[in-house]
C-alpha positions as YAML, in Angstrom:
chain: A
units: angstrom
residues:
- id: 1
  name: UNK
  ca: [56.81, -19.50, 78.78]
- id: 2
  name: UNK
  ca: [56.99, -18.87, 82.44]
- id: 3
  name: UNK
  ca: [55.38, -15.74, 83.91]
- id: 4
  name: UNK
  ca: [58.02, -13.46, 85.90]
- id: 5
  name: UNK
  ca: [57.19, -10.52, 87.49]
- id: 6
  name: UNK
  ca: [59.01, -7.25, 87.92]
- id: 7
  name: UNK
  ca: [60.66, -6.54, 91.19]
- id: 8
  name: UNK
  ca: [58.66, -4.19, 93.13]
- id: 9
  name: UNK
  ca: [55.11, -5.73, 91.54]
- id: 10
  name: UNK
  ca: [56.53, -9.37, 93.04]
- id: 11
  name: UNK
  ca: [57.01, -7.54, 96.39]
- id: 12
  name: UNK
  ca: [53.67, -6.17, 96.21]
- id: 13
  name: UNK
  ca: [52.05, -9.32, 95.57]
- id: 14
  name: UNK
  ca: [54.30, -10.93, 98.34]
- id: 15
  name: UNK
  ca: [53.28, -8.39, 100.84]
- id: 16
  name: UNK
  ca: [49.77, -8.85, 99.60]
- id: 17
  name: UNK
  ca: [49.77, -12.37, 100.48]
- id: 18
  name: UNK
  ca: [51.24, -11.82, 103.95]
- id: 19
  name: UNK
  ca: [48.42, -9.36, 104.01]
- id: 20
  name: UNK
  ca: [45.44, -11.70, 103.34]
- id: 21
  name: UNK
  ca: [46.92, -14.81, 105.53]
- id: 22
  name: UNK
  ca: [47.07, -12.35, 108.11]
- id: 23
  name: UNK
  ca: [43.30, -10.91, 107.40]
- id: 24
  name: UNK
  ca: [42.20, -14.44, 106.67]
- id: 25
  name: UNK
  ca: [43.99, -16.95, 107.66]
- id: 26
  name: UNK
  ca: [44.94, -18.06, 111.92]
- id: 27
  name: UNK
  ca: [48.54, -18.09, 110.74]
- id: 28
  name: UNK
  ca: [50.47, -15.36, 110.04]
- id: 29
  name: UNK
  ca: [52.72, -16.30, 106.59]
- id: 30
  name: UNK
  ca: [56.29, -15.52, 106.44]
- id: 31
  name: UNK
  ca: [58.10, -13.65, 103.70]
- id: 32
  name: UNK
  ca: [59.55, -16.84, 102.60]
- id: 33
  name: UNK
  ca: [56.10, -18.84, 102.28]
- id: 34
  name: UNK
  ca: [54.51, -15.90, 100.96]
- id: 35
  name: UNK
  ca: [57.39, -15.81, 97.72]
- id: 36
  name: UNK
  ca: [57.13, -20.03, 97.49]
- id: 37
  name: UNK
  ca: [53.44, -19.28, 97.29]
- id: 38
  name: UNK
  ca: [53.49, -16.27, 94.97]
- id: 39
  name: UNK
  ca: [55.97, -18.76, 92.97]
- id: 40
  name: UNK
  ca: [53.36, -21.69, 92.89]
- id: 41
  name: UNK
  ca: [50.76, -19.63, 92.14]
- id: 42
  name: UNK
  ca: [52.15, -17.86, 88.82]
- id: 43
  name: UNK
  ca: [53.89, -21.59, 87.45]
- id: 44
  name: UNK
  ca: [50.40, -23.36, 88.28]
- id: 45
  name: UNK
  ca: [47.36, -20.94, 87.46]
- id: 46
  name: UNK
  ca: [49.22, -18.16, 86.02]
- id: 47
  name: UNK
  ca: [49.84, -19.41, 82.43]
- id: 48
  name: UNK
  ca: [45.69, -19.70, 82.53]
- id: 49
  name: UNK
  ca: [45.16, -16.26, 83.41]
- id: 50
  name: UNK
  ca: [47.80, -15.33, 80.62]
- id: 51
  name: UNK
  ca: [46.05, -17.82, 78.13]
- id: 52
  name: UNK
  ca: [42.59, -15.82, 79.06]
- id: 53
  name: UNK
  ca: [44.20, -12.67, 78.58]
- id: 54
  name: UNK
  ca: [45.89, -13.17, 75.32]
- id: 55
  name: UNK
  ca: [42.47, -14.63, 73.81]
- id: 56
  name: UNK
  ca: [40.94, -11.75, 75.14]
- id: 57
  name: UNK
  ca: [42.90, -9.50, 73.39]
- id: 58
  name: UNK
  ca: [42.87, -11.27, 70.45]
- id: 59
  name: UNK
  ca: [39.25, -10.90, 70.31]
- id: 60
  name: UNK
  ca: [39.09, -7.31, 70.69]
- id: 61
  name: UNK
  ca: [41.94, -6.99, 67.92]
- id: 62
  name: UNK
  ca: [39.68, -9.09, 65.57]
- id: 63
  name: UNK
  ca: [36.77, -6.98, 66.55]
- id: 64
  name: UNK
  ca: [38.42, -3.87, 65.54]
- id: 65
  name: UNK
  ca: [39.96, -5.32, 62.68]
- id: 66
  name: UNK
  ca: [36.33, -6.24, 61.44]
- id: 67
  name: UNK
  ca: [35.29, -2.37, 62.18]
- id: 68
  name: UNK
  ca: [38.12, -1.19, 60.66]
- id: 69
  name: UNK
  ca: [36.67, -1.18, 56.92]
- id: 70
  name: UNK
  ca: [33.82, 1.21, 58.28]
- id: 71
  name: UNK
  ca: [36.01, 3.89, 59.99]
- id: 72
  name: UNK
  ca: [38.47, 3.96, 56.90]
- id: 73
  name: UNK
  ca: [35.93, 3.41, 54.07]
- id: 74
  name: UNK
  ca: [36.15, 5.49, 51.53]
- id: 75
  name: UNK
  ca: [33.83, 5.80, 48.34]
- id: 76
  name: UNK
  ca: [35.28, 4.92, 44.92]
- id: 77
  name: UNK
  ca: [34.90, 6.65, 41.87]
- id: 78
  name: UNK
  ca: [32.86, 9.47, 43.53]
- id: 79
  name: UNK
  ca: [34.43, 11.93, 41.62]
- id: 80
  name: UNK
  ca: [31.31, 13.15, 39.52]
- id: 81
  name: UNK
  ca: [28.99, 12.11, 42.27]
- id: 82
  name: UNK
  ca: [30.55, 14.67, 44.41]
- id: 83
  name: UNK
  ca: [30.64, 17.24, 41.26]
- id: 84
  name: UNK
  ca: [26.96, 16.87, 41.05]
- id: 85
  name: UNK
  ca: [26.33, 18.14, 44.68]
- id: 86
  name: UNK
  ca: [28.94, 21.16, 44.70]
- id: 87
  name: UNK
  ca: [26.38, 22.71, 41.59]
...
């Protein structure tokens, strides 16, 4: 699955790498560079920053999954048990 980005987030992160070279770097970077980079970038590291999120959210799923039986518990046959305190 390859990671593509939306139109005006890829331009942000294009003109955010033009940014930084420029900051950072003795060379300014070039629209063109800056997309080639942005496109290395996502193919080569991005599918391990998706991996990390995914498990990430899986294990806050499972964690409120495993809560889930203590918000929603209710008590069974507490008919006469609750009969008991309304007297």
């Amino acid at each position: 699955m390859s990671i593509k980005l939306e139109k005006e987030t890829q331009k942000q992160a294009i003109d955010s790498l033009q940014r930084y070279f420029d900051v950072n770097m003795e060379e300014r970077i070039g629209n063109l560079q800056a997309s080639a980079l942005l496109d290395f970038l996502l193919e080569e590291i991005g599918p391990s920053i998706y991996n990390q999120a995914v498990r990430d959210s899986q294990n806050h799923l499972q964690q409120r999954v495993q809560e889930l039986d203590i918000d929603v518990h209710e008590a069974e046959f507490s008919y006469w048990q609750n009969q008991k305190k309304r007297r």
